[in-house]
C-alpha positions as CSV (number, residue, x, y, z in Angstrom):
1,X,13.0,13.9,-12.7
2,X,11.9,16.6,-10.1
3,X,9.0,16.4,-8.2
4,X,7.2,18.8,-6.0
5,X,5.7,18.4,-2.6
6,X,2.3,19.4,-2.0
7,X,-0.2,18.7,0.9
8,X,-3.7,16.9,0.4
9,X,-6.9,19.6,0.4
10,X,-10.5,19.3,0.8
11,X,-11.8,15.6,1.7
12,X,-8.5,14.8,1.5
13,X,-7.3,16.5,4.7
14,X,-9.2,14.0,6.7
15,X,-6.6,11.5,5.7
16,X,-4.0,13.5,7.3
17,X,-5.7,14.1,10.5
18,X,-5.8,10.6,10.6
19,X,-2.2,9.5,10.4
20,X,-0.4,13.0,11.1
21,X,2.0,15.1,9.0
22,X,1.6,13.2,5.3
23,X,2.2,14.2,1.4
24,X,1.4,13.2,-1.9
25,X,4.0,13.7,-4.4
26,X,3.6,14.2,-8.1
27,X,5.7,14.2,-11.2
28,X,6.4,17.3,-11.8
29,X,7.7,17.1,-15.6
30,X,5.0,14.9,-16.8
31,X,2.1,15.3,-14.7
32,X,-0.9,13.4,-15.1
33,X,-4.2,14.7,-16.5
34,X,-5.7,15.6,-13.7
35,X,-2.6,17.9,-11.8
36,X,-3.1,20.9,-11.6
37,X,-0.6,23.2,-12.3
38,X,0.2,26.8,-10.7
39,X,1.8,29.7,-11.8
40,X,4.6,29.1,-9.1
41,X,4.7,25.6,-10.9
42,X,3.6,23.0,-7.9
43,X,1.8,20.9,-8.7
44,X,-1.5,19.1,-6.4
45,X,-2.4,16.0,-6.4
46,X,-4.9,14.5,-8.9
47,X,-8.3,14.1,-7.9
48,X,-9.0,10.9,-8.6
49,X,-7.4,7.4,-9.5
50,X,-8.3,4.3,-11.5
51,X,-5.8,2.4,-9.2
52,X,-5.0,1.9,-6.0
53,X,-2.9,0.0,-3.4
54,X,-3.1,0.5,0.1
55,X,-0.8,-1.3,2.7
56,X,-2.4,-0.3,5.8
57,X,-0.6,0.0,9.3
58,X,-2.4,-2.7,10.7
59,X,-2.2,-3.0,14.4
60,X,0.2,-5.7,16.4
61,X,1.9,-5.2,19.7
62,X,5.6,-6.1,19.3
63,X,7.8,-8.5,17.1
64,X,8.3,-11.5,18.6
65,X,11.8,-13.6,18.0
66,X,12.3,-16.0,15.6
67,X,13.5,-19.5,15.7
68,X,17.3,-19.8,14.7
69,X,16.1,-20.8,11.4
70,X,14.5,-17.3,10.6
71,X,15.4,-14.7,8.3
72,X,16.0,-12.3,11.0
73,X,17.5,-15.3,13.2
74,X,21.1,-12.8,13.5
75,X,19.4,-9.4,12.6
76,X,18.5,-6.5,14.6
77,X,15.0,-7.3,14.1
78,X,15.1,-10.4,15.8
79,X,14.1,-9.6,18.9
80,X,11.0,-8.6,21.2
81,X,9.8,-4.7,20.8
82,X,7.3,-2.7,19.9
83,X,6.9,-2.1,15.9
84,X,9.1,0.6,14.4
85,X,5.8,2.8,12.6
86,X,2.7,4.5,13.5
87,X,-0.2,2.0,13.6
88,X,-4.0,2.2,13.0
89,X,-7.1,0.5,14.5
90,X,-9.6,-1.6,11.7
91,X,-12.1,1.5,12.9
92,X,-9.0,4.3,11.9
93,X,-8.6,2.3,8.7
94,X,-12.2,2.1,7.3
95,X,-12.9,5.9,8.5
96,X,-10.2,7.2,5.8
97,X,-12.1,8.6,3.0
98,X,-10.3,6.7,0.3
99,X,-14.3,6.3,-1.7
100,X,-13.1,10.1,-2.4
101,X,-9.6,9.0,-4.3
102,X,-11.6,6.7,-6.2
103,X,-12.8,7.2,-10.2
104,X,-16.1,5.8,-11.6
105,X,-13.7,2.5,-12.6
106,X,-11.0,1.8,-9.9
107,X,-9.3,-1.1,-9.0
108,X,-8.4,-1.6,-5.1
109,X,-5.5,-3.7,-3.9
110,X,-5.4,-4.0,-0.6
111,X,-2.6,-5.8,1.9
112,X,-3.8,-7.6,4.8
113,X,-2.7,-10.6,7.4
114,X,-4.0,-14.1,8.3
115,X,-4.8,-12.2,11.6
116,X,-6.7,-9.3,9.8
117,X,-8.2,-11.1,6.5
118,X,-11.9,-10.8,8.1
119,X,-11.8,-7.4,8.5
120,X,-10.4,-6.4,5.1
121,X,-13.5,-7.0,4.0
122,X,-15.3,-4.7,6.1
123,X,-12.8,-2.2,5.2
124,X,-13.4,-2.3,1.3
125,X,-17.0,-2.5,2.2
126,X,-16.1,0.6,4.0
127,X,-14.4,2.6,1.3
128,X,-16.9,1.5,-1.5
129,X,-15.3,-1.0,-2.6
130,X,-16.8,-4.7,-4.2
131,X,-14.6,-7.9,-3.4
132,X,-13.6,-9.9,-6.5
133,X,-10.5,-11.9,-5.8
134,X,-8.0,-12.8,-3.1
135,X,-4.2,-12.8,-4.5
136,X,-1.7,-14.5,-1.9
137,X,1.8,-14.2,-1.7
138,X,3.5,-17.5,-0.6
139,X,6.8,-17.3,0.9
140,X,8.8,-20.1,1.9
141,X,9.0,-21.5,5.4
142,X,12.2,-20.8,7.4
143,X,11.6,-21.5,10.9
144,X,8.9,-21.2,13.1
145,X,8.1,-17.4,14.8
146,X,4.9,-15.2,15.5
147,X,2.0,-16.8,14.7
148,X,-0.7,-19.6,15.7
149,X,-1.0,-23.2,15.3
150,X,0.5,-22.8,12.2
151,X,3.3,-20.3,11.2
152,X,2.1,-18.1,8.9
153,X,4.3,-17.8,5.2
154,X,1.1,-16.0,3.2
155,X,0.3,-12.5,2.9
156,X,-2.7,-11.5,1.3
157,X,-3.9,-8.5,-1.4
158,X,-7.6,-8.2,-2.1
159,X,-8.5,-6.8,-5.1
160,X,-11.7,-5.1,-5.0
161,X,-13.6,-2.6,-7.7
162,X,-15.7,0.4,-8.2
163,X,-17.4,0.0,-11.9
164,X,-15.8,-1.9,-14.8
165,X,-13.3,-4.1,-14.8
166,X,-10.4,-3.1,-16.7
167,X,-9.6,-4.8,-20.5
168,X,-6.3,-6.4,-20.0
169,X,-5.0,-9.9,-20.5
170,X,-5.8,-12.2,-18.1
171,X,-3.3,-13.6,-15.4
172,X,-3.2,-17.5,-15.2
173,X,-2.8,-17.6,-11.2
174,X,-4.2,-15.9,-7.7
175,X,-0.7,-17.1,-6.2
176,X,2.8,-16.4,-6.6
177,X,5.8,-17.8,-4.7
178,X,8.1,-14.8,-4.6
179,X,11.1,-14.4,-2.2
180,X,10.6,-12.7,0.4
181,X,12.3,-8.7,1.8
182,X,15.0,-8.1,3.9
183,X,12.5,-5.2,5.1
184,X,9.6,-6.1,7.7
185,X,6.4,-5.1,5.9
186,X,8.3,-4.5,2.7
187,X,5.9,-5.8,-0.4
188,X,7.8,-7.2,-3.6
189,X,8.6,-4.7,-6.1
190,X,6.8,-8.2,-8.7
191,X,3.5,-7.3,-7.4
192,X,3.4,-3.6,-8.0
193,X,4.6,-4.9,-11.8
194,X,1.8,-7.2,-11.9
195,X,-0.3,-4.5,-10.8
196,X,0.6,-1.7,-13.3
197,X,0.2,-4.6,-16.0
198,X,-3.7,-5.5,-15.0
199,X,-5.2,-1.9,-13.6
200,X,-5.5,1.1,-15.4
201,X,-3.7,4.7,-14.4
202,X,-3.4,7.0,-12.9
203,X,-2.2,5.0,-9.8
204,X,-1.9,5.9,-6.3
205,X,-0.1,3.9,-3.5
206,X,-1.3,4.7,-0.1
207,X,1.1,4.0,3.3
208,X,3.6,4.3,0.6
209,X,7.8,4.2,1.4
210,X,9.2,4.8,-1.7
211,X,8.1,6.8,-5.4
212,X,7.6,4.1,-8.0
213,X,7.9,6.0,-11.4
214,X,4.6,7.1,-12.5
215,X,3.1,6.6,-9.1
216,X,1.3,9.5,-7.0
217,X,2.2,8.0,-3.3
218,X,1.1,8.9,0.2
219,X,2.2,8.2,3.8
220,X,3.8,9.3,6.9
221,X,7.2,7.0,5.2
222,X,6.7,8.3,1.7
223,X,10.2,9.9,0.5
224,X,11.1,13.4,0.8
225,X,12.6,14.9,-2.8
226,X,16.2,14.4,-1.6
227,X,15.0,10.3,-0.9
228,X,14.1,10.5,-4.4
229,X,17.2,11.5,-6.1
230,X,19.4,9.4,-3.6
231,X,17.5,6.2,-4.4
């Protein structure tokens, strides 16, 4: 499938001030609805989305070692320096203009940290956004590492909406034991499933690394064309 690169306009340039040089990409041979489509055949992005997931950049200082039990315990990761991506204050995250992605009805899924779970919710407040549910991915313990009292083995996605909530079978759980990536700050590929199952499209997935099919996706990591067909 080939897809074309174009940059974010209007509102949306605020985005990209924000984090630096950063694209959308769109499916070129079946765009959505709301593409528009030039005579030199690139395509923008759409205007709006009934879905979105956003994975912010959240702000830490360096990753600390693991114990010997760790994941990372004989990886390159396992050691003390500063994080390999751009990150964002709480303040740089709720000033993105994400209420100007959003349709009438959108769902919001949004990634946060024990450390940063308080101010996710400022930040849906922020971006126009009502809470409704906490989902938490539970990962199993292996060893002790960064954390407090008690190591950490949850991540969290708030789900938060702008109008109606979608007609879709319900799910039978908020929590899900699912393995967890070789990647730091890699999110299981069971969750975006789960997502494209419950919440309408089009979809957008912001602080994006990779193209899921059907996806419009945005982010100083998202994949150039050549990523795309490689993958």
């Amino acid at each position: 499938m080939r897809s074309e690169r174009t940059t974010m306009k209007t509102t949306k340039e605020d985005i990209e001030d924000s984090i630096g040089s950063t694209v959308l990409l769109c499916d070129a041979e079946t765009p959505a609805a709301d593409c528009t489509v030039y005579s030199d055949g690139l395509y923008t992005v759409q205007s709006t989305y009934k879905c979105i997931v956003s994975d912010p950049p959240w702000h830490y200082g360096k990753w600390g070692k693991g114990s010997e039990k760790s994941m990372f315990a004989d990886t390159e990761y396992n050691k003390d320096e500063d994080i390999p991506y751009e990150t964002m204050t709480v303040e740089e995250i709720k000033a993105l203009p994400v209420a100007d992605l959003a349709a009438e009805d959108c769902d919001l899924y949004l990634w946060t940290t024990q450390k940063y779970l308080r101010d996710s919710f400022d930040v849906l407040e922020a971006w126009g956004f009502k809470y409704c549910q906490t989902l938490t991915w539970c990962k199993a313990p292996m060893g002790t590492g960064q954390g407090g009292l008690y190591c950490p083995t949850t991540e969290f996605m708030l789900l938060g909406r702008k109008g109606k909530m979608p007609k879709k079978p319900r799910q039978n759980s908020t929590w899900f034991e699912v393995p967890r990536q070789s990647k730091h700050s890699k999110k299981p590929d069971q969750f975006r499933q789960m997502i494209e199952m419950m919440s309408d499209g089009p979809r957008l997935e912001m602080f994006a690394r990779r193209k899921p099919l059907g996806w419009d996706v945005w982010g100083n990591q998202a994949p150039t064309d050549e990523d795309i067909f490689n993958t």
